[in-house]
RODO-2510 file (C-alpha; in nm, 4 decimals, decimal comma):
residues 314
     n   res          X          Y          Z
     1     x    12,9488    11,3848     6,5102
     2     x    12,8306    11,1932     6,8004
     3     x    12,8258    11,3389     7,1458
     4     x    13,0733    11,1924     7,3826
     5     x    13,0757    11,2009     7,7708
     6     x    13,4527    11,2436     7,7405
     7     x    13,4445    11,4879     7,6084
     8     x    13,3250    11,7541     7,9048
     9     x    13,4913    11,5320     8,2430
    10     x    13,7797    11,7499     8,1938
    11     x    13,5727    12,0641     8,2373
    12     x    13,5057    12,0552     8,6104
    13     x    13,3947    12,0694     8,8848
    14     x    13,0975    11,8502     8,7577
    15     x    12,7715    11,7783     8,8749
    16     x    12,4702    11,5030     8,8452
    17     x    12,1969    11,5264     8,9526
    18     x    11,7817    11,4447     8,7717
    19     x    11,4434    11,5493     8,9006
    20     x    11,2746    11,5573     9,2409
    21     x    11,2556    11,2338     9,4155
    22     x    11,4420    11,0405     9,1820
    23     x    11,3369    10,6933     9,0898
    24     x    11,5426    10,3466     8,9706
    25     x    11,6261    10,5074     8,6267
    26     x    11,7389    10,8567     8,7801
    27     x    11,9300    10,7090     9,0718
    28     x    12,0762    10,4037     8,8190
    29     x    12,1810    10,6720     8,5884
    30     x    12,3419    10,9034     8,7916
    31     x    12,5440    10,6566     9,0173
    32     x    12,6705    10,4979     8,7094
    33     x    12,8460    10,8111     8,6063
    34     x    12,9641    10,8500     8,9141
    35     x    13,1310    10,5382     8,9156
    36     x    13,2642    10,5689     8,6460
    37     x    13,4388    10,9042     8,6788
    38     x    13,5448    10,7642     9,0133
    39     x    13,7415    10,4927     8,8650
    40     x    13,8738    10,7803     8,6543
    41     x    13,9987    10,9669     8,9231
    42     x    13,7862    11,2608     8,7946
    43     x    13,6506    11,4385     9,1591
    44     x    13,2301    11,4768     9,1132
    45     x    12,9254    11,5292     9,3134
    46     x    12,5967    11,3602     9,2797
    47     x    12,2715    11,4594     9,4646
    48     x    11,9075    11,5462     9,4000
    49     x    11,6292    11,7320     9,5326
    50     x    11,5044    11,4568     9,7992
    51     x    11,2137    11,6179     9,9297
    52     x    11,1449    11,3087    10,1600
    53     x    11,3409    11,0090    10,1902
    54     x    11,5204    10,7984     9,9527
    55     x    11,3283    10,4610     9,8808
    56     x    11,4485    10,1421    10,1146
    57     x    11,3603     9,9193     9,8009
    58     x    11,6748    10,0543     9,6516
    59     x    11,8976    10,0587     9,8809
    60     x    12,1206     9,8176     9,6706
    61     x    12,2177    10,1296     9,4850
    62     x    12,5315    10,3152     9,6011
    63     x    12,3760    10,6096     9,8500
    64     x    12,6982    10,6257    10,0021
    65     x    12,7982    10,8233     9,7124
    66     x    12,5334    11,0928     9,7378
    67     x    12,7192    11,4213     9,8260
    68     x    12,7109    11,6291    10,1293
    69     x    12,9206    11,9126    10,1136
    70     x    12,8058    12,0485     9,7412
    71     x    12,9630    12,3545     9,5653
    72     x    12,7841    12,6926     9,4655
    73     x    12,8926    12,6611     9,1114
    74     x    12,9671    12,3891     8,8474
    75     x    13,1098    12,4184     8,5084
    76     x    12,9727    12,0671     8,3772
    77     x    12,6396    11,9071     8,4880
    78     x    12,5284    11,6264     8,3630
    79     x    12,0903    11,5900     8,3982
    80     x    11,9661    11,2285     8,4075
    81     x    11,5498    11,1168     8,2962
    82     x    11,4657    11,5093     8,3355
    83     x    11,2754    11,7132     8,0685
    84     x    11,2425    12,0338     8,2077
    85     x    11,4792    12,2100     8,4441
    86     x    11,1259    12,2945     8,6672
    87     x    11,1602    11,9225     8,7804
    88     x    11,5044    12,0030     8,9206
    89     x    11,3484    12,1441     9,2213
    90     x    11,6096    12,3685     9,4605
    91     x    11,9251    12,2607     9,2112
    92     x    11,7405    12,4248     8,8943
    93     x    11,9388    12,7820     8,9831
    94     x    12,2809    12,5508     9,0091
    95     x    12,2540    12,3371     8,6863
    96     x    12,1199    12,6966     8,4527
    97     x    12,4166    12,8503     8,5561
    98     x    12,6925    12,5455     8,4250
    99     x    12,9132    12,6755     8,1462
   100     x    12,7835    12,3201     7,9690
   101     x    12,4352    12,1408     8,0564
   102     x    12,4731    11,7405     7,9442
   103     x    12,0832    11,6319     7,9655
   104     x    12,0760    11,2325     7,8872
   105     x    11,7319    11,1425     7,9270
   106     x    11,4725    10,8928     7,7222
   107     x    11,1856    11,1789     7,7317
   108     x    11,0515    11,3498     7,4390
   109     x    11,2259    11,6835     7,3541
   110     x    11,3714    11,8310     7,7049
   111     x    11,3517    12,1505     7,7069
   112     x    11,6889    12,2889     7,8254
   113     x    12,0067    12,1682     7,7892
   114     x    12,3427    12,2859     7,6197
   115     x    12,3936    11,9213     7,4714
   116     x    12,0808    11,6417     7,4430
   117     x    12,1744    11,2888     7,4516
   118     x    11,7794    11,1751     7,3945
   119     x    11,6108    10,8505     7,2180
   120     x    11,2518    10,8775     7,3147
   121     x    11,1962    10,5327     7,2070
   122     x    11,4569    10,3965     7,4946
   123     x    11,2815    10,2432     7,7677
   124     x    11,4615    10,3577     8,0656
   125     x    11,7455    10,6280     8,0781
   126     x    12,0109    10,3616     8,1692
   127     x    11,9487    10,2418     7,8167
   128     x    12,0673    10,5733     7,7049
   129     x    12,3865    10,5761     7,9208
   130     x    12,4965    10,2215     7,8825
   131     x    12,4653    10,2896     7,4600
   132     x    12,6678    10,6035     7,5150
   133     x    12,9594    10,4037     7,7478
   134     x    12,9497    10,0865     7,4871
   135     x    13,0206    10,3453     7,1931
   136     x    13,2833    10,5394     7,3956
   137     x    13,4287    10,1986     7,4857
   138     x    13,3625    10,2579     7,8453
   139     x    13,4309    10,0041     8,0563
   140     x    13,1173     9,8508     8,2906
   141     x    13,1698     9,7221     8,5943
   142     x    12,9325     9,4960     8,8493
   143     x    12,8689     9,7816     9,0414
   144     x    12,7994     9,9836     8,7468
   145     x    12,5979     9,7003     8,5615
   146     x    12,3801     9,6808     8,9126
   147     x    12,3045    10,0828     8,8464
   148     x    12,2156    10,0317     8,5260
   149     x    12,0091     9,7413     8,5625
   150     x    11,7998     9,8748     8,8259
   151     x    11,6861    10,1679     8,5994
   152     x    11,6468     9,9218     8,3077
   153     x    11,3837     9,7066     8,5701
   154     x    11,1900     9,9466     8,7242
   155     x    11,1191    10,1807     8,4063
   156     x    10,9779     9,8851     8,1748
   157     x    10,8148     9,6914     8,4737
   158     x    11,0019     9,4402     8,5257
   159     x    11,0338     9,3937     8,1552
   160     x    10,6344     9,3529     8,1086
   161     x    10,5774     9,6891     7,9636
   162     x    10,5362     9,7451     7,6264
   163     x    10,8473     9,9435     7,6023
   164     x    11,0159     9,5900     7,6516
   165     x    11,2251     9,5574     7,3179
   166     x    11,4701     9,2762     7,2139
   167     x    11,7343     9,5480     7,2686
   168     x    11,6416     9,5781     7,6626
   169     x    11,6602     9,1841     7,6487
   170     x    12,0369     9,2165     7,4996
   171     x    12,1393     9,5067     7,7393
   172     x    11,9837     9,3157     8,0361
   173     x    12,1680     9,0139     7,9488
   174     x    12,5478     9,1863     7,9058
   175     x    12,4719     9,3603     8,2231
   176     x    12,4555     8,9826     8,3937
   177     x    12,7624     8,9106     8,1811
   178     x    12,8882     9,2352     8,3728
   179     x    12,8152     9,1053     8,7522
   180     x    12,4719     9,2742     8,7521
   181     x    12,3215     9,0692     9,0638
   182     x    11,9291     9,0595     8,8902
   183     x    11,7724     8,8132     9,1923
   184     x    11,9026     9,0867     9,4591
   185     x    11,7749     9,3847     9,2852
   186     x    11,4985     9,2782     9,1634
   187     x    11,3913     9,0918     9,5551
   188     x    11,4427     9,4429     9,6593
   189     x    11,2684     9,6349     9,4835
   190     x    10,9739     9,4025     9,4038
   191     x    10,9608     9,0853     9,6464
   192     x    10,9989     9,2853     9,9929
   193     x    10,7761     9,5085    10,1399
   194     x    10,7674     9,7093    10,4831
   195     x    10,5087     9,5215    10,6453
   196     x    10,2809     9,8806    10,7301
   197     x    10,3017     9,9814    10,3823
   198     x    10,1332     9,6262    10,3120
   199     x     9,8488     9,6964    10,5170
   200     x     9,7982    10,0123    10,3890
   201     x     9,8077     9,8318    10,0881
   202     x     9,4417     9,7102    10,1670
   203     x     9,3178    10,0666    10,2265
   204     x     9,4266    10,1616     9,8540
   205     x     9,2375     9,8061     9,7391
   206     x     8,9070     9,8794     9,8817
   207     x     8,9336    10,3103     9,7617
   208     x     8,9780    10,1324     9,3880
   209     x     8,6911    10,2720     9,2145
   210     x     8,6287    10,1298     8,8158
   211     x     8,4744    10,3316     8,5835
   212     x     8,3383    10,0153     8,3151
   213     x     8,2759    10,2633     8,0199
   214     x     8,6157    10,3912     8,0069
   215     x     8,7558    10,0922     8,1356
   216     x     8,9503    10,3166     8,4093
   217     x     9,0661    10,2316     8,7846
   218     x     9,1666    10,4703     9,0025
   219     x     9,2308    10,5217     9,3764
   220     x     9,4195    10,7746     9,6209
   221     x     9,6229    10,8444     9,9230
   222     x     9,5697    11,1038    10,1734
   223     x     9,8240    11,2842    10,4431
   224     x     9,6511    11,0973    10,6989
   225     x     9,7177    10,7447    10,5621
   226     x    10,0806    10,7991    10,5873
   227     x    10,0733    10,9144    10,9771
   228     x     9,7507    10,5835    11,0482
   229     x     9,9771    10,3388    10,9114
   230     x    10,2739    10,5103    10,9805
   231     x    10,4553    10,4533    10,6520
   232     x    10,6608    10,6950    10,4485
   233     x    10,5795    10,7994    10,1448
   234     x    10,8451    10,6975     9,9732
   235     x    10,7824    10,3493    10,0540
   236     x    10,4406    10,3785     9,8541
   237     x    10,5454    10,4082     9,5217
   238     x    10,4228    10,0416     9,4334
   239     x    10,0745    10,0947     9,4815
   240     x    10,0129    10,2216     9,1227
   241     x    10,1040     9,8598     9,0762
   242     x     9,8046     9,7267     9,2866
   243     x     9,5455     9,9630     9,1447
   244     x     9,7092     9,8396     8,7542
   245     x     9,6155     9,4989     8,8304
   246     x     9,1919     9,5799     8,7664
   247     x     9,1862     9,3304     8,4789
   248     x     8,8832     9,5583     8,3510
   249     x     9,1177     9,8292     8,2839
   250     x     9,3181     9,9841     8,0195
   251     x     9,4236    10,2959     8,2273
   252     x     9,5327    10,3392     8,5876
   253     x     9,5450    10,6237     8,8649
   254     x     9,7223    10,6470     9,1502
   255     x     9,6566    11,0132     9,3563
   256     x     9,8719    11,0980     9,6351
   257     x     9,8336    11,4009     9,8604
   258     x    10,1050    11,5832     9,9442
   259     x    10,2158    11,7157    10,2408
   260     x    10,1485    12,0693    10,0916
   261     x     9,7940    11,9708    10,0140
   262     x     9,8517    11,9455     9,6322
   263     x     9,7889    11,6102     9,4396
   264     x    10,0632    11,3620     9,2289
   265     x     9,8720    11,1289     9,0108
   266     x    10,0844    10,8214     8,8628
   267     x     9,9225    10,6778     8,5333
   268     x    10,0130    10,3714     8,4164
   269     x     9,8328    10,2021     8,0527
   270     x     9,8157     9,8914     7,9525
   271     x     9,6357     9,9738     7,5900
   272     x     9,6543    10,2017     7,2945
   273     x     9,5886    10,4828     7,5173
   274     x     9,8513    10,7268     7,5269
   275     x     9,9004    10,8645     7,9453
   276     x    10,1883    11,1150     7,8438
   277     x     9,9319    11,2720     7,6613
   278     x     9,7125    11,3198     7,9779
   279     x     9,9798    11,3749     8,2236
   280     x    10,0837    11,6879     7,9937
   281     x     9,7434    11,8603     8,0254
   282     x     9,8555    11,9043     8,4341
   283     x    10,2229    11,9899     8,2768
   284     x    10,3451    11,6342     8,3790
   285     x    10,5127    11,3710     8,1435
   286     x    10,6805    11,0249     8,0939
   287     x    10,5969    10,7583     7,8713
   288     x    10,3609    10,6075     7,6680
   289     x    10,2348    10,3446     7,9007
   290     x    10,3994    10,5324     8,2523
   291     x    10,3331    10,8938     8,3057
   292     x    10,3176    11,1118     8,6129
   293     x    10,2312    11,4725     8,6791
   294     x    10,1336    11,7175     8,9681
   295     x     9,8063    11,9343     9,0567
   296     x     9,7042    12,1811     9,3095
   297     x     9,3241    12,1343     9,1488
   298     x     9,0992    11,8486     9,3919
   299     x     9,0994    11,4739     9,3134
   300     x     8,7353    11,5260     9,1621
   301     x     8,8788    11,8114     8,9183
   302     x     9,1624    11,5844     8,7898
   303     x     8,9715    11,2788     8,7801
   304     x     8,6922    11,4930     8,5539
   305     x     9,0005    11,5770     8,3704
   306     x     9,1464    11,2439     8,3089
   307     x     8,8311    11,0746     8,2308
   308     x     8,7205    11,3354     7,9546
   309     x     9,1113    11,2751     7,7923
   310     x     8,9952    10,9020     7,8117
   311     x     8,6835    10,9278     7,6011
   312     x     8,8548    11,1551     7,3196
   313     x     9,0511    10,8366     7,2866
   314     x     8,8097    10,5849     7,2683
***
């Protein structure tokens, strides 16, 4: 019997929430839910681990409906485009404790969870949810559609990945029939940038380094760059975009220091190479062609790393 959503918004209080410093799919996941339990009447909180800021280039989502005054303990949670309950950051000790755990996620096998709603194969977690609402006969509405869309966008690439399937095409295209405003999401999140985070867009173009034999690009960000250029972090989440454009290469790096002095590394491949696969040797994950992971090791140790994954695939 399938799983339905329905079936645990009695149980409450409820909870959503997804990993640290969500992205499009996490945020477009969760706010859906919300939005829809709202029109329910059914009371729920939403809110992550937000280490820094949330991103301006998705502000179109609802942030309004990001909770403030949270409650020690939840008998439903519901987990959006999070594996493992380590990515929960400082709500990990909340969401173990629910009486029932709904993870909905597009990951391979999560690794907690009282009930898994998972299709690795989906490209985005909003695929997931808007599946699960169609079969439960759930209504969508614009604002909905907008939440779902966003996730649908930003986790195939604007719909260039490979992950892109006919299916995205049909979802993408109901969610228009739905109000979904594509031209202002996708403006914000792709055709506006804060003007400092441009030029230190240069800084990241001239660090590219290309390594020919392995056909591999790869470049960094430092503590500093943020406070020189005087850009949040947050607002640098494109750049794995820039360094992905090296025609030359199949696989792309992105490092970024942290403000704890440990390294995130966002992998992006255009090729047969797998970057889930590398991004789980530093106990990261994702998706075939989009994978991201965290290391207290030195750029040089994970870039040794990466590029000896590389040539056992070659």
């Amino acid at each position: 019997m399938k799983t339905k959503l329905i079936d645990y918004v009695d149980n409450g209080p409820i909870f959503i929430t997804g990993h640290v410093n969500p992205d499009g799919d996490a945020l477009g996941s969760a706010f859906a839910l919300k939005l829809f339990l709202d029109s329910q009447s059914i009371i729920s909180d939403v809110d992550f681990d937000i280490t820094t800021k949330l991103p301006s280039n998705l502000n179109h989502l609802p942030y309004h409906l990001i909770s403030d005054d949270l409650k020690e303990k939840y008998n439903t949670v519901f987990v959006f485009d999070c594996g493992n309950s380590s990515r929960l950051g400082k709500y990990e000790e909340v969401v173990l404790a629910a009486e029932n755990v709904v993870v909905i996620d597009h990951h391979v096998d999560p690794s907690f969870g009282d009930v898994q709603i998972i299709d690795p194969h989906a490209a985005s977690t909003t695929q997931v949810l808007f599946r699960q609402f169609k079969d439960e006969n759930i209504e969508i509405n614009e604002e909905m559609a907008n939440c779902l869309l966003t996730g649908l966008i930003t986790d195939t690439g604007r719909f260039q990945y490979s992950n892109t399937t006919s299916e995205v095409f049909s979802i993408a295209a109901e969610l228009l029939g739905n109000g979904a405003n594509l031209s202002k999401i996708s403006e914000n999140i792709y055709g506006s940038i804060e003007f400092n985070a441009l030029t230190l867009q240069s800084k990241i173009i001239e660090r590219i380094v290309l390594n020919e034999d392995l056909q591999f690009a790869h470049s960094i960000v430092f503590q500093n760059d943020y406070k020189d250029y005087q850009v949040e972090p947050e607002e640098t989440d494109f750049l794995i975009d820039v360094v992905r454009l090296v025609k030359e290469s199949t696989v792309a790096l992105l490092i970024k220091e942290q403000e704890d002095g440990s390294f995130k590394g966002s992998l992006r491949s255009r090729g047969d190479i797998d970057v889930q696969k590398i991004a789980s040797i530093f106990g990261g994950g994702g998706h075939v062609a989009a994978s991201g992971f965290s290391s207290n090791q030195s750029p040089e140790f994970i870039l040794e790393k990466i590029e000896h994954e590389i040539r056992k695939s070659i």
